[in-house]
N, C-alpha and C positions, 0 to 999 in steps of 0.2 A: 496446716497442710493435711494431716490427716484426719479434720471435718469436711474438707474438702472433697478427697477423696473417699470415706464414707457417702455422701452425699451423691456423690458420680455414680457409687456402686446403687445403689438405694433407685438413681437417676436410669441408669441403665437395667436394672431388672423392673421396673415399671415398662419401659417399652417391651422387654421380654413376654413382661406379664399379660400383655395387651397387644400381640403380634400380629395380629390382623388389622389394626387400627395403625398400628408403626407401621407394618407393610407395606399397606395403602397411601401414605402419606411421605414414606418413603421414597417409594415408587416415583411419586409427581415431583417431589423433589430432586429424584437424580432425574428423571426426564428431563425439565426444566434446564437445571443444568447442563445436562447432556448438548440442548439446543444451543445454549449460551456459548460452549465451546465451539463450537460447529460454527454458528454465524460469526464467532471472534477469528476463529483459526480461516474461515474463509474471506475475512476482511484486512487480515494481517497477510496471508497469501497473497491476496489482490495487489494490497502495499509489497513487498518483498517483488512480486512480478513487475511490478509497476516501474521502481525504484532498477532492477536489474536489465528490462529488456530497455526501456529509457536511457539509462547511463553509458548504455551498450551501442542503441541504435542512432537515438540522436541529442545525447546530449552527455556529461559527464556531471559526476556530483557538483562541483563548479566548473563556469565555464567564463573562460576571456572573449569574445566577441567582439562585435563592434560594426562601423558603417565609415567607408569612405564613398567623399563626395566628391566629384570631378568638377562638378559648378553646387552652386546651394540647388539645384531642383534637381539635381541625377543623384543616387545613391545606389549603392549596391552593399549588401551582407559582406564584408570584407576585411582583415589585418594583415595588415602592410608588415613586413622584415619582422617576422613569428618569431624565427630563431633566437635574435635576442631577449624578446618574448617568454619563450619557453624556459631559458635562465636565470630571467628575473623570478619566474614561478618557484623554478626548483628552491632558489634560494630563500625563497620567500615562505614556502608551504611546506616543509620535509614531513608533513602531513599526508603530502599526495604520494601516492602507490603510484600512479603513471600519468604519461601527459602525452595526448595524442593530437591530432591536426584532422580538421574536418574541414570539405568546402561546402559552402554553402552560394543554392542557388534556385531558381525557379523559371521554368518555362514549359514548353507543348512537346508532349511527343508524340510523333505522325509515322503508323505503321506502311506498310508496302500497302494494305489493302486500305487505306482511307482512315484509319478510324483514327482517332486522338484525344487525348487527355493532358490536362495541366496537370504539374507535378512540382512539388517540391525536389530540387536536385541534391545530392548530399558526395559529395568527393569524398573517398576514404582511401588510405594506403593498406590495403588487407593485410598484405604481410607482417605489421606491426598494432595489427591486432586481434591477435587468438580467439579473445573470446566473443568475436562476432559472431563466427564458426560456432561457438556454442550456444548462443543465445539462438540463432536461427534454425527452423527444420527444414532443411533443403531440400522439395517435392522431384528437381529436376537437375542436373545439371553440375559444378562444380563454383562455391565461391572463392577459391583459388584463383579461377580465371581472371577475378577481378585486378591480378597487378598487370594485365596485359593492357593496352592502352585501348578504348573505343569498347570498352564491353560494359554492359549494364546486368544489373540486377534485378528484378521485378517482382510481384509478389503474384500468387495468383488470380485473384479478381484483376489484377490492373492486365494480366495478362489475357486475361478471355475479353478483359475490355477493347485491349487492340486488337483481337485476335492474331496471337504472337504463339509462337511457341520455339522451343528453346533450338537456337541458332540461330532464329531469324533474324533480320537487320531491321533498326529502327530510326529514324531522325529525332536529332535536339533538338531544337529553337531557343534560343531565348536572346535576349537585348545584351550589350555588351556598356561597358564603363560610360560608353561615350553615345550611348543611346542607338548604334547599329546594331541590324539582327545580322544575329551570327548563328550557322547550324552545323551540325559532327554527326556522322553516321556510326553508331552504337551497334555491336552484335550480344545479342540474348543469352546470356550466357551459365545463369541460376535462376531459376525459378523458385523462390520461398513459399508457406505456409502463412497463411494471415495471422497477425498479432492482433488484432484487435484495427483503433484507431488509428494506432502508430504507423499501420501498412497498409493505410487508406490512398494517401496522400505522396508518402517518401520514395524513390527511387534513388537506387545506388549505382554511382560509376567512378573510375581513379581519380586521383586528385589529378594528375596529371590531365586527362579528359576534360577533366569541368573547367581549368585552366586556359585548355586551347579553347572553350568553348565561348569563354567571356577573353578571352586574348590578356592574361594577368601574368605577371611574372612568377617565375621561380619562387621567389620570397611572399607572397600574398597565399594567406589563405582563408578561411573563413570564421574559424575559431578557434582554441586551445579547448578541449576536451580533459578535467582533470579528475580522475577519479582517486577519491581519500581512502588510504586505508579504514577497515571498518568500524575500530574503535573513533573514528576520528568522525565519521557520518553525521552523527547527531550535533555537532558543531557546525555546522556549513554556514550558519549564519556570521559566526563570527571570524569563521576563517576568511568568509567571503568579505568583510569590512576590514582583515589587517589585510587583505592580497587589495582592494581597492585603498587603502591609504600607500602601500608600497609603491605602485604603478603613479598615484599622484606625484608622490615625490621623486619617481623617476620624471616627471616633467610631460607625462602623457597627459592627454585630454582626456575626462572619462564624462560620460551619459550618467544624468540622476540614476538611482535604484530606481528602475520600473519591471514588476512582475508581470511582465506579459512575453508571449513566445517572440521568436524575432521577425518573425513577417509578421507580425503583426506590428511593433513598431518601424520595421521597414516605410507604411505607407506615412506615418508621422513625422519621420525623418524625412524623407521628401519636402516635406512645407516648411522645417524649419532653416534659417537664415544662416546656415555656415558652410565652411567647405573643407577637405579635406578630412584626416583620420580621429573620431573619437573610437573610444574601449568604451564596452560594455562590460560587468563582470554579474553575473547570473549564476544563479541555484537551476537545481536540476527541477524543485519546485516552481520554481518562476518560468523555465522552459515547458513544463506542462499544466501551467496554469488552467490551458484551454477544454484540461480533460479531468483534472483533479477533481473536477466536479463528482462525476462516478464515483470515487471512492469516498467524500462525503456524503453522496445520498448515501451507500449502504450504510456508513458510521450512524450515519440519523437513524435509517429504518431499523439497524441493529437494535439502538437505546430506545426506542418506542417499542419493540417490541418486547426485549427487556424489561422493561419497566411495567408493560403489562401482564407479563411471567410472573414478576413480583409481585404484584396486587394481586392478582389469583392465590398465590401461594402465603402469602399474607394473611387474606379474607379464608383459606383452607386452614391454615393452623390453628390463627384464633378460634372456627367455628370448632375443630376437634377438640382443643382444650376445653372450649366451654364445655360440650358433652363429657371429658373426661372428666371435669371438676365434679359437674353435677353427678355425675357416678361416683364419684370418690369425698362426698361430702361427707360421710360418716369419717371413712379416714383420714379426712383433716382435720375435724373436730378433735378424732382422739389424740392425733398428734399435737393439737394445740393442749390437750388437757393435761398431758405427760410433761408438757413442758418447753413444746416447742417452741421459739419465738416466730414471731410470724415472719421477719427478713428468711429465718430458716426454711418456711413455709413455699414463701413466693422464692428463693431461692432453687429448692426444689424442682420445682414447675419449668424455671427459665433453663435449669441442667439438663431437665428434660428435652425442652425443645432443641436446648442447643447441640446435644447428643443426635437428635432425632436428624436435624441438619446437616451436622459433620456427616454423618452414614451416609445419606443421600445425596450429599456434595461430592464426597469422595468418590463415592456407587456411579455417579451422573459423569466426573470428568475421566475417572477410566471408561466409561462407556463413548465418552466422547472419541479420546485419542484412540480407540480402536478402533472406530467409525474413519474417525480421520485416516486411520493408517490405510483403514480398508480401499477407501474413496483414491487416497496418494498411491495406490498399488496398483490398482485400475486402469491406469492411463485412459478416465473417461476424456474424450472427447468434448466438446461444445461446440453449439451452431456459431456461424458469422456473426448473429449479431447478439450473441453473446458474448464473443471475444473482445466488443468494445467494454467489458464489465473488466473479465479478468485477464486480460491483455496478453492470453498464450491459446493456443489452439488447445492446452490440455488443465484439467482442471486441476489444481495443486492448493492442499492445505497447507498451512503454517501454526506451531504454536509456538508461545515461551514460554518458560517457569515461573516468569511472574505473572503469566494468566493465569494459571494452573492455579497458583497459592491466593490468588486475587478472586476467581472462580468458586473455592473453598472458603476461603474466608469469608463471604461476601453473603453466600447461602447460609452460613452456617449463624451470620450476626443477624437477617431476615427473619430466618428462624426464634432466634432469642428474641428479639424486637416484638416479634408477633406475637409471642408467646405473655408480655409484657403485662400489659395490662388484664389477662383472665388473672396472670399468680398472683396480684397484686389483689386482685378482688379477692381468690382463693384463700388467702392468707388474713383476711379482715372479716373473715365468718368469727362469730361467735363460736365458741367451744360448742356450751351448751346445747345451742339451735342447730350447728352442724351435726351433732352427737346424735339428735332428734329427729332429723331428716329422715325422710324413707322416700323409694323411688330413683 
């Protein structure tokens, strides 16, 4: 232990000794890093917004679902008698933080002045859930209104789309069970801020509403919404296989595991050959199958561009050691003459590097989280259609502590790595020739 530390100290007045050379090299080191933070903390953010305003708006960490059939060729997004539903859940998952009820549905809606657009419809009871109100920025209006019955939600593109604005009266449409169109006059009653893709597509109105709308009973509604507490998240796979073995052996029908959103299996259901109620049970990743793509390209561009950080800073160390070597030839020779062994030698050299590293890892990820903090202070903004990237009108970093120490560690073993192969040559000089050298 204390050749070791000899050695660190020995390791560290060497960069001392050569401050301009450590600065420099330093420098690109905590930059580098700096970057690394920054695209992680904005990838993990993305995930974190992705994972929150999703769970929130349409979908839950896991979800009950499902399709009844009135004949095998009619279908609609639909579960029959929830309530007993919702108790097989609880007793099933005391994993779940809460369990809410969503309708689900799609049709046209046609303003006073002509214009119209198809929509995914979404039934919610607002009063029993708080954090709707907080995942949304409300531009106009009160989402309060939403437990009145006949009132909708909109986002604001969809509302310049109608040309709508808040109070106005809008029409439903859409097919009912039994293949009649049925329509409800809706009043405008919040206008949101765009999320991204999420509020491309979706409008909100009472469950009660979307009920008269398709003429369904009291007990029907479109899905169980379950959100897990947070230690419990990272398990959804498996929670999602014991909550689909409990519902089998309650004597339900369920759909294979298919990871696709539910209008998209909606049109498949259609052509297959049954009738009446199957369960679906879904991940909140299976509900956004259709947009997780986003968050894998940036993971991709993150590690390509990562990886070409590192070869830079790779190809920088090695070429500085070798200059440092060939400047410090004499005193390596003398240190091999006194008696040094040569693991002591190239030992050295990798202390070095790996000293040179930490500094600049360290120097790079507080450069980051202050960057980060600065950017999270900011409330900047982003265009529309960058919102389909990070999924909130405002741009928000994220990190954890095991990026932090992953970040460090990571530069700091690049660093020794790089440094690898000059102290190994370093160290295989002859005494003598090294003693000899000039220049």
């Amino acid at each position: 232990m204390a050749g070791l530390i000899i050695d660190l100290r020995i390791a560290f007045m060497n960069l001392v000794e050569h401050g301009r050379r450590t600065a420099l090299l330093g420098t690109a080191i905590a930059s580098v890093t700096c970057l690394f933070v920054l695209l992680t903390s904005l990838s993990i953010g993305i995930r974190q917004a992705m994972i929150e305003s999703a769970t929130t708006l349409m979908t839950g960490h896991l979800n009950v679902g499902g399709f009844f059939k009135v004949t095998a060729a009619q279908a609609i997004p639909a579960v029959t008698e929830y309530e007993a539903l919702v108790e097989l859940v609880r007793r099933t998952l005391p994993e779940a933080a809460s369990i809410v009820q969503r309708g689900r549905g799609g049709g046209k809606i046609i303003s006073d002045t002509g214009s119209s657009m198809p929509a995914a419809i979404s039934g919610i009871d607002i009063q029993h859930e708080p954090d709707f109100k907080r995942v949304l920025e409300v531009v106009s209006g009160d989402i309060g209104q939403l437990a009145r019955p006949n009132t909708l939600l909109l986002f604001e593109q969809q509302a310049k789309k109608l040309d709508v604005k808040l109070g106005d009266a809008v029409t439903i449409t859409a097919a009912t069970t039994r293949g009649v169109a049925n329509t409800i006059d809706c009043r405008v009653v919040a206008i949101a801020r765009e999320i991204g893709l999420l509020s491309s597509y979706s409008v909100y109105i009472s469950n009660a509403s979307l009920r008269d709308l398709y003429q369904l009973r009291p007990d029907v509604t479109g899905a169980l919404h379950i959100r897990l507490k947070p230690e419990h998240v990272a398990d959804v796979d498996r929670l999602a296989a014991r909550l689909r073995g409990a519902l089998g052996r309650a004597g339900y029908r369920l759909m294979q595991p298919d990871p696709r959103v539910y209008f998209i299996k909606l049109q498949s259901v259609t052509h297959e050959d049954w009738s009446g109620q199957k369960l679906d049970v879904t991940t909140w990743e299976d509900e956004l199958s259709f947009i997780m793509w986003t968050l894998r390209t940036l993971q991709a561009v993150n590690f390509v561009l990562l990886l070409i950080l590192l070869l830079i800073i790779v190809a920088g160390i090695m070429n500085t050691l070798w200059i440092a070597i060939r400047e410090r030839t004499r005193e390596i020779g003398t240190l091999r003459a006194i008696g040094m062994q040569r693991s002591a030698v190239a030992r050295l050299f990798l202390l070095e590097a790996a000293l040179l590293g930490l500094f600049g890892a360290s120097s790079g990820v507080a450069l980051g989280v202050v960057a980060m903090t600065l950017i999270n202070a900011g409330n900047l903004r982003v265009p529309v259609s960058v919102q389909l990237f990070v999924m909130r009108s405002k741009l928000q970093l994220a990190l954890e502590s095991s990026t932090v120490l992953w970040a460090i560690l990571l530069f700091t073993l690049v660093a020794g790595v790089a440094a690898l192969y000059p102290a190994l040559r370093a160290a295989r000089r002859k005494p003598v020739d090294a003693m000899a050298h000039f220049g």
